[in-house]
N, C-alpha and C positions, 0 to 999 in steps of 0.2 A: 604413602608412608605417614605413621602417625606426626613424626616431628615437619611435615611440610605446612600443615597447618598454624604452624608459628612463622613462619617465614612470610614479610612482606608481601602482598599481592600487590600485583599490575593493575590498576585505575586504568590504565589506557583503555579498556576497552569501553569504559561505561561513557568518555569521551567521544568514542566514534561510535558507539549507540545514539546519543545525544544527534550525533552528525547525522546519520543516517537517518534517525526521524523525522529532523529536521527539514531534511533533503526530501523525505516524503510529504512533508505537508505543504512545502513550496509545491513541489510538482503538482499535489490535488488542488493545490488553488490556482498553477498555471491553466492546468487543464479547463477549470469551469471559465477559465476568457478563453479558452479556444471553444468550446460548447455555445460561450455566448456570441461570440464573432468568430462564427468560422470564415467566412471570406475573407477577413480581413486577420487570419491567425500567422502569417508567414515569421515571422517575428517567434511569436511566442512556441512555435514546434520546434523551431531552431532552440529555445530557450530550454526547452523541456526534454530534448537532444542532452545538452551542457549536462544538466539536473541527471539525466540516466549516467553520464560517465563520470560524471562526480561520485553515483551511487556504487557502480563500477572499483571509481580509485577508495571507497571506504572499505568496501568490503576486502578489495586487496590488502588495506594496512591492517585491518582483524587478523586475516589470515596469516599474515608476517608474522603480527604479536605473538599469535597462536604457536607457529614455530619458535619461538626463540624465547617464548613465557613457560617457567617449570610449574610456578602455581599459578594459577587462573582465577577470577574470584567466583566463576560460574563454572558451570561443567563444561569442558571443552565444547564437547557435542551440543551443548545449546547455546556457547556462543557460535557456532558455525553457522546452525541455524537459521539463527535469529540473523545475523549477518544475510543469509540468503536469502531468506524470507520479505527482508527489506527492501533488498534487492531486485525483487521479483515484483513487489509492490509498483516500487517504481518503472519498472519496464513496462508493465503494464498501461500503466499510467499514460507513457510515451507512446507507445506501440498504440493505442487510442486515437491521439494525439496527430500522430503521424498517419494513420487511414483516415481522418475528416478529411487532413490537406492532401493525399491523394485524391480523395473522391472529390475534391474541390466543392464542398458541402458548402452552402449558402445559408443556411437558414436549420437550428434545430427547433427539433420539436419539443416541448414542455417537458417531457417525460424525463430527457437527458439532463436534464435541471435534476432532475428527485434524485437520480445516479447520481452526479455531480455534488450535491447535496450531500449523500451517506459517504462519499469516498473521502469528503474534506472532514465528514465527520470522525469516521475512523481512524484517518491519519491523525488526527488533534488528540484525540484519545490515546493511541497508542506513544507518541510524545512525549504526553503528560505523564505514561505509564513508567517510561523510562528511567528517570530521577529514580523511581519507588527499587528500585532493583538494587541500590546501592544496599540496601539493609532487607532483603525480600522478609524476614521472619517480623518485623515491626512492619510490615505493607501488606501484609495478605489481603487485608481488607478491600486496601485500595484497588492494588491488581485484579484481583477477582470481580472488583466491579469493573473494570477496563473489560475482562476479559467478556465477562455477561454482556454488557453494552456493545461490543463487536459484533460479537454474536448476531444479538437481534436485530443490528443494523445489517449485517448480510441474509438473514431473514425478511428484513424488511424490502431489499434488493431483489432478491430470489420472487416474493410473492407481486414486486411492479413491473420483473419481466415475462410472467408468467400474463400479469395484464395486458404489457403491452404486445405481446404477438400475440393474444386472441382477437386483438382488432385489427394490427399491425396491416392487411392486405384486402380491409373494406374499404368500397367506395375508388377502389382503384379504376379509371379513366382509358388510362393509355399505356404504351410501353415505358418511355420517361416515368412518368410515375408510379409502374412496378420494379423499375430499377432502383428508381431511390429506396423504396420501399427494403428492397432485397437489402441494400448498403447498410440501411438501418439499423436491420436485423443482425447483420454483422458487427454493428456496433453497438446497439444493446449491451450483445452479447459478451462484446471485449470488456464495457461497464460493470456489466455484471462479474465477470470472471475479476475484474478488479478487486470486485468488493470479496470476493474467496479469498484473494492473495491477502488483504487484509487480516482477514479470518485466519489465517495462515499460519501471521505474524501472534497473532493474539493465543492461538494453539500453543507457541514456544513459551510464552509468558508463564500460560497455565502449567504446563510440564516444569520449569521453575520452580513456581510457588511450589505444587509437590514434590519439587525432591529437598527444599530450602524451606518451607516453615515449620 
């Protein structure tokens, strides 16, 4: 209805966006101490546990809003979203997190650094990107570099796992060291698929900015 657009909107949500970012860039930087100390991660998975159901209890209060808000100041369907998308980010993050301490990982390998690396860097980004949403038609600029920058960092993801399983299973020894090998590869795998969710997050931003600048 034309006259709903005079009607006050709900700020609450740009609140628990804020949160939720938040809550993502903690989790990416729990993760790179369980990356750097996996033996000694018990602590920090438990931590990055907390961090998932925190993202959990965000996305449920969005969705409250969402019932009981008649104007919105974003399009429903991309606050839902974006809500899930953050969401998803962080599970991932955990879900990572939680296979080193099953596999009782001792020791990563460099590579998981460079993952580690892009994951803290895309959640900083997408954070920063947050604020800009309050006025999206005075941010395009901003946003659309968030959103390019994601981009390339899951690009840049995509072409260090493609590196690391073309060596992933030289110079292998014995059964022990094709195991770990295999575990690895598992978890590459979950790093990399991180850096999508990411991507994910950055895709709702973009669908935003076009239907708000």
């Amino acid at each position: 209805m034309v006259f709903a657009r005079f009607l006050p909107r709900n700020e609450e949500f740009f609140d628990e966006f804020a949160a939720a970012a938040a809550n993502a860039v903690e989790a990416a930087q729990i993760l790179g101490d369980v990356i750097d100390h996996p033996a000694d991660s018990t602590r920090q998975v438990h931590r990055l546990r907390d961090l998932e159901h925190r993202g959990d209890e965000i996305t449920h209060r969005i969705f409250n809003a969402l019932n009981s808000t008649f104007v919105t100041p974003l399009d429903r369907e991309d606050i839902q979203r974006l809500a899930v998308e953050f969401d998803d980010f962080v599970d991932d993050l955990e879900e990572t997190a939680q296979r080193i301490h099953l596999y009782r990982v001792q020791e990563s390998p460099e590579q998981a650094r460079l993952f580690v690396r892009i994951l803290q860097e895309q959640a900083q980004l997408l954070a920063d990107a947050i604020p800009l949403l309050d006025d999206v038609s005075k941010n395009v600029a901003g946003l659309r570099r968030t959103v390019v920058e994601v981009h390339r960092l899951e690009n840049e993801a995509d072409d260090a796992l493609g590196q690391v399983l073309a060596s992933l299973y030289d110079d292998i020894a014995d059964i022990p060291t094709l195991i770990l090998r295999l575990q690895w590869r598992e978890l590459f795998a979950l790093l990399e698929n991180a850096t999508d969710r990411a991507e994910d997050v950055a895709n709702v931003l973009e669908t935003i900015v076009l239907k708000n600048a």
